[in-house]
N, C-alpha and C positions, 0 to 999 in steps of 0.2 A: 739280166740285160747286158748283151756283150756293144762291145765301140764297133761303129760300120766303119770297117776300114773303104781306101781308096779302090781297091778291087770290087769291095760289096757296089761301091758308086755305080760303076763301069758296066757291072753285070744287070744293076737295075735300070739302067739309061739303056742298054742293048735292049734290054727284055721290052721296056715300056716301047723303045721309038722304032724295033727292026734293027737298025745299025748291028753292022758286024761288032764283038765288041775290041779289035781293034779301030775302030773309025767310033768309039764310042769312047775307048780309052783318050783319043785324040780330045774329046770335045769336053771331056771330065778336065782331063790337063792343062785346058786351053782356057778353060773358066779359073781354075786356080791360078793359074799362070798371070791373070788377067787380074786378079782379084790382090794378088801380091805384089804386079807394078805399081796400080794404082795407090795403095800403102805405101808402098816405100816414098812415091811421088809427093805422099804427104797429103794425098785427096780423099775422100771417103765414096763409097758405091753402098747406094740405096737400092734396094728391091722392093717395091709394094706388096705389101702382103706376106712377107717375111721378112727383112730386116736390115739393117744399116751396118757395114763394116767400115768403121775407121782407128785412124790414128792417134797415140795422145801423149804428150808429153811429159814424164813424169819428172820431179821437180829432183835435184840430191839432196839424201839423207843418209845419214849416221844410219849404222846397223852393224847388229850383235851378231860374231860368231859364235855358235852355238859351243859348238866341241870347247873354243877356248875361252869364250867372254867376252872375246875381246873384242872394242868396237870399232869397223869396219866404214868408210865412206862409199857408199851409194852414189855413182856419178848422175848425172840428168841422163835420160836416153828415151829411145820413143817405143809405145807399146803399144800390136794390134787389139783392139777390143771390137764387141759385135755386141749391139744391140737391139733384142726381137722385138718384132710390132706387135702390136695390140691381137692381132688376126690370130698371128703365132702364137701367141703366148694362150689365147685362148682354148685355140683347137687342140696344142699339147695337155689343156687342164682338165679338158671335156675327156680327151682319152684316156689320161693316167686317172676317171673317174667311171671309165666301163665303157664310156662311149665310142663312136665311129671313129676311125682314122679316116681325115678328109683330107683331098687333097688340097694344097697352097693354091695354085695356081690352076685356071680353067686349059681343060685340055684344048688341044688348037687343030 
C-alpha cells in the first residue's frame, strides 16, 4: 500500500466530479489551504463523518540527543493533530477486514 499523494487527490476529484483537473487542482488546494489557516489561527475544523483537525500545545521538555547523549531542551510549540470519527474508523476496519470500501460522505 503506497501514500496518495496530492496529485492522486486531484485526479480522483477530476474523475469523481467532471472538473478539468486543473479547476480540480484549484479545489484540492483550496481545501488544504483552508484547512492550514484555520490551524495556524489556533481553531479546529470538524467534518461529520470523518473527522476533526486541530491544534495542541505541547508543553517543554528535556530530550536526549541520540548520536551524543546529550540532553537537549524541547521548547513549547504547537502541533497539528486529526482525530477520526467513529464512522471513519469504522468503515476503515470493516475493509482492512475484506469488506466494501464505502463512501464517507452521501453523494449530492
Amino acid at each position: 500500500m503506497s501514500a496518495v499523494t496530492k496529485k492522486d487527490l486531484v485526479q480522483s476529484v477530476s474523475d469523481e466530479t467532471g472538473l478539468t483537473q486543473i479547476d480540480a487542482k484549484v479545489v484540492v488546494e483550496e481545501l488544504l489551504e483552508s484547512i492550514s489557516e484555520v490551524l495556524q489561527e489556533g481553531s479546529s475544523i470538524e467534518i461529520r463523518g470523518f473527522g476533526t483537525f486541530y491544534s495542541k500545545v505541547r508543553k517543554p521538555r528535556p530530550a536526549r540527543n541520540i548520536r551524543t547523549g546529550e540532553t537537549v531542551p524541547l521548547n513549547e510549540r504547537v502541533v497539528p493533530l486529526f482525530r477520526y470519527s467513529a464512522e471513519l474508523r469504522e468503515k476503515i476496519d470493516r475493509a482492512a477486514k475484506g469488506g466494501p470500501i464505502e463512501p464517507i460522505f452521501l453523494e449530492v
